[in-house]
FIKEZA-894725 format. One record per residue (C-alpha): x, y, z; residue in one letter. Coordinates in steps of 0.5 Angstrom, whole numbers, plus 500, padded with zeros to 3 digits. Example, Ala and Ser with C-alpha at 12.3 -4.5 7.8 and 13.67 -1.06 7.14 Angstrom:
2
525491516a527498514s
***
This chain:
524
385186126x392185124x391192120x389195127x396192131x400194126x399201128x398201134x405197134x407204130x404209135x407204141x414205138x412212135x412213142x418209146x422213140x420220143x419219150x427216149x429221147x432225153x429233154x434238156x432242162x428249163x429255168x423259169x420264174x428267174x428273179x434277182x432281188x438285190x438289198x444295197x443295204x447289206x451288199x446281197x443279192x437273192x437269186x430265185x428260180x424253177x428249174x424242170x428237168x424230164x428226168x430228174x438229171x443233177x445238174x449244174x447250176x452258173x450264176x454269171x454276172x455283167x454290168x455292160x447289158x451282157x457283152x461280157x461277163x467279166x464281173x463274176x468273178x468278183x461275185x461270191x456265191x452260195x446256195x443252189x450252184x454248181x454241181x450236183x445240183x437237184x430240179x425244183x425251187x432253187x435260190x442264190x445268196x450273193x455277196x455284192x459288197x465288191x460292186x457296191x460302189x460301181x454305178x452301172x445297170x448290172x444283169x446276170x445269165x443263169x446257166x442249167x446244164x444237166x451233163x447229157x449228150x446233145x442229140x445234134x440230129x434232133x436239132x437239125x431236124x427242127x429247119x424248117x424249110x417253109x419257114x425259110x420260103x416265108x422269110x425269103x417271100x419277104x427278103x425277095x427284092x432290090x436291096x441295094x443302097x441307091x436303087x433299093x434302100x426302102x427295102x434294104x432298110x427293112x430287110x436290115x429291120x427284120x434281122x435287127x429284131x430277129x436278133x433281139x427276139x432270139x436273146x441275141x447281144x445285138x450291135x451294128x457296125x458303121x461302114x462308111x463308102x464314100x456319101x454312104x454309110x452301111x451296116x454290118x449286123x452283128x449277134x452275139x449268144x456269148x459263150x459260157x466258159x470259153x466267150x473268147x473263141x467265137x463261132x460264126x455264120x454270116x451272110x450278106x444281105x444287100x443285093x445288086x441294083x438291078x436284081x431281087x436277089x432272091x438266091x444272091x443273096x437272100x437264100x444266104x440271109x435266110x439261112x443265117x436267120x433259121x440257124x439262129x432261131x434253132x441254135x438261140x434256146x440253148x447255151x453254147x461253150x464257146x460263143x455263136x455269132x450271127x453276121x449280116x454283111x453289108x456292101x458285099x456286092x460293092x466289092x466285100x466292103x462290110x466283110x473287109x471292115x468287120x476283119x480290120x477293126x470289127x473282131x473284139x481284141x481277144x477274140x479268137x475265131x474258131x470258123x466262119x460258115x458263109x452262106x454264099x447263094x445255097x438255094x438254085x439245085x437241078x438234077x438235069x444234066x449240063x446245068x453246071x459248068x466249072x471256072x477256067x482252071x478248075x480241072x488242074x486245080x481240083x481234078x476229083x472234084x472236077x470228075x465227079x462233076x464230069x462223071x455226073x453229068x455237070x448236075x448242079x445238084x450239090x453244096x460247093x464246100x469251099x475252104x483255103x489251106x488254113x480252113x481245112x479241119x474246118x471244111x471237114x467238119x462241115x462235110x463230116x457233119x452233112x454226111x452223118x446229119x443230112x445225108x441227102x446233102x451232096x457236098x463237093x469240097x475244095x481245098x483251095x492252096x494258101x490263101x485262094x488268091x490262085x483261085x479269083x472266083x472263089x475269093x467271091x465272096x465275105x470269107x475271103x477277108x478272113x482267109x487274108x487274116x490267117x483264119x478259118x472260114x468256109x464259103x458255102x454256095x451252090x455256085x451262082x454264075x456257074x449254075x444260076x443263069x438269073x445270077x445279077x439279073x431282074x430273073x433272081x427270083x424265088x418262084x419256081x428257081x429255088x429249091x427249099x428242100x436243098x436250101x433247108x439241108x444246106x442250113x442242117x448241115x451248117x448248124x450240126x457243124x456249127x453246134x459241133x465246134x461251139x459246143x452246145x451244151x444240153x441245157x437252158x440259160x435265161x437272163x436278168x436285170x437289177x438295179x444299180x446302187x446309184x446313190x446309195x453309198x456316196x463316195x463322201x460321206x454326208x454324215x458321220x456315224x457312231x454306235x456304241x453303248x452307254x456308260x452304266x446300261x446293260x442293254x441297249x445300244x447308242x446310235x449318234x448321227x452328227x455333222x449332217x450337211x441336212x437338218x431333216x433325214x430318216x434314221x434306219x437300222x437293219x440287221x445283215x438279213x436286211x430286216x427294219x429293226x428301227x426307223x425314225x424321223x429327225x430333225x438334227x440341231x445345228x450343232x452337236x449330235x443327235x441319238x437314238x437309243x436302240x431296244x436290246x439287241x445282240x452283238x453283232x454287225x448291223x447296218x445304219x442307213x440315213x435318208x436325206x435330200x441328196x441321197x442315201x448313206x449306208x455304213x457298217x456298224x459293230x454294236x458290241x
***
């Protein structure tokens, strides 16, 4: 019987623990359904919410697939946006008369935010370590340009849709080494109210000529992959972006061409968290040594390898003088989120060119331009002796659980500087005006009333460049009040009288061969 309470007691407070946790909202049934005719567009959606929260609703708008969102502001809304908005049916009068003339495929992102705490532990919670050994299971292989470009092809494949099935604003950047041409693989989740300062966690997925890479540097590649499956579902003020380097291993290639011409204009970069080898652990003494110079240059962190045996059981937390807060950040957020993650921090003087062995790796090009980035490794040389060899595999050398805390720590930090917001976004697309308002107009358009009728009004179409058109008039809520076929005389002009209408803005609408014409009418 006291056995029976006790878990029932552990299932009640199992329960309380999870129920208390407050849910973020979810958007669903998002629908845009423009009307050209009278330059709206009605937005519909669901959106749920545990707690009933208030929330606050952004309608955001692009018309280059979502690179940015620079169009919004020549969108009036109004309707269900803003705050406080309430969970349930909702909908969003748009004004598109400022874009009715641009001919571009438009989109548009919903934002839900219901104001609440993120729970950042939770998140973190979610790495999944198995998941990380599947995926590495698959990375595992020569990935080089000559002696492994089969699987270096597919290993870019599998970040490239990784990428797009997270909803990520994917592109590549070429670079060039001499006959070859790599890839730089770059995601974006942009950004809701400060896109321009940028987030970003990268790792180089190419690997030497003779190793399977498995923790040079697939540990890496697989770590970015699990940061963006957990940080994608939700919005972020600032801009998360995930980076696959190529050609790292051919002396930082990718990295130096991503710094010098790659960085938007405008673009402000907030961190860069690399991941640089964070799978090989022991707990056995002597499994790690220290580069020459590493005791002057960094005496405690020097006796605490010392006073531990030379274990090579931490994460190796590297910034420069610039990188400082950032390296905080990242030791703040392992301690607080994972604190069974032993982090050792260097604060490497100016821009680490003192320190050769730890300008390694793709946030050294950073460090050269003035800003904040970290290398995150379990020190590869100087701990993993299959380092570069035929031996960098995945059986038996890598620790999953240490990988998996190494990437925790990463997304808390990540998630801290991007500010996550507790909500969800979803996206749309609808079609453009092409052809719909034509810069010249094919006909002229007239509509007054008749000398000596009280009701009524005259609708005259004349100097049409076509013979047979279909003559519409619709009303500013886009109801079909007439239609009519017309064949129109060679010269003078053909007229239609309207039923009893009230005065007002209407518009007439001419179907013919080359298009549509739309024009704003006042039948007064």
């Amino acid at each position: 019987m006291k056995k029976t309470f006790a878990i029932y007691c552990l299932f009640f407070l199992v329960s309380f623990i999870v129920q208390g946790q407050n849910q973020a909202p979810v958007i669903s049934n998002l629908s845009a359904t423009p009307n050209w005719v009278n330059h709206s567009l009605e937005v519909t959606f669901d959106v749920a919410d545990n707690e009933n929260d208030p929330l606050e609703i952004t309608l955001q708008f692009s018309d280059n697939s979502g690179k940015t969102y620079t169009l919004t502001s020549q969108i009036p809304t109004m309707g269900d946006v803003g705050f406080p908005i309430q969970p349930g049916s909702r909908s969003i009068h748009c004004d598109l008369s400022a874009i009715s003339n641009i001919a571009a495929p438009f989109s548009l992102r919903l934002v839900a935010d219901d104001k609440q705490t993120f729970d950042i532990q939770s998140l973190v919670n979610g790495v999944d370590s198995n998941r990380m050994r599947a995926n590495l299971e698959f990375v595992e292989g020569i990935r080089h340009r000559t002696a492994g470009s089969v699987h270096l092809n597919a290993t870019r494949d599998s970040i490239k849709n990784l990428f797009l099935n997270a909803g990520l604003q994917y592109e590549e950047q070429a670079v060039p080494l001499g006959n070859y041409t790599g890839k730089n693989l770059i995601g974006n989740l942009l950004g809701t109210s400060s896109a321009q300062k940028v987030v970003i966690n990268d790792a180089h997925y190419d690997s030497v000529s003779n190793a399977p890479g498995a923790d040079d540097n697939g540990s890496g590649t697989v770590g970015m992959m699990e940061a963006v499956r957990i940080l994608s579902p939700y919005p972020s003020k600032k801009t998360l972006r995930f980076i696959g380097f190529d050609l790292e291993e051919a002396g930082l290639v990718g990295s130096i061409r991503y710094v010098s011409n790659g960085i938007p204009a405008g673009d402000q970069i907030e961190g860069v968290f690399n991941h640089e080898m964070i799978g090989y652990w022991s707990n056995e003494p002597n499994t790690q040594t220290l580069p020459p110079g590493f005791p002057i240059l960094f005496p405690d962190a020097s006796a605490e390898v010392v006073a531990n045996q030379y274990r090579g059981d931490f994460i190796t937390n590297v910034g420069n003088a610039t990188s400082i807060s950032l390296a905080q950040l990242f030791s703040n957020a392992a301690q607080q989120y994972v604190p069974g993650l032993k982090v050792i921090t260097l604060n490497v003087p100016g821009d680490g060119s003192i320190a050769p062995d730890l300008q390694r790796s793709d946030h050294a090009p950073f460090w050269a331009a003035g800003k904040k980035a970290l290398m995150l490794t379990d020190g590869a040389n100087f701990r993993n002796l299959c380092y570069h060899t035929p031996g960098d595999t995945l059986n038996e050398k890598l620790n999953f659980t240490f990988m998996s805390n190494v990437v925790k720590a990463s997304i808390a930090a990540m998630a801290e500087l991007a500010e996550i917001q507790h909500g969800d976004w979803a996206t749309a697309t609808f079609q453009s005006n092409v052809g719909v308002f034509p810069s010249r107009p094919l006909c002229d358009l007239y509509a007054y009333q008749q000398p000596g009728q009280d009701e009524g009004f005259v609708l005259e179409v004349k100097s049409c460049a076509f013979s047979e058109v279909v003559i519409e008039l619709y009303d500013m809520k886009g109801s079909l009040l007439l239609q009519q076929d017309a064949m129109l005389p060679d010269a003078g002009a053909y007229t239609i009288l309207t039923p009893n209408l009230p005065e007002g803005v209407y518009v007439l609408k001419i179907r013919h061969a080359d298009g549509i014409q739309a024009q704003k009418i006042m039948l007064r």
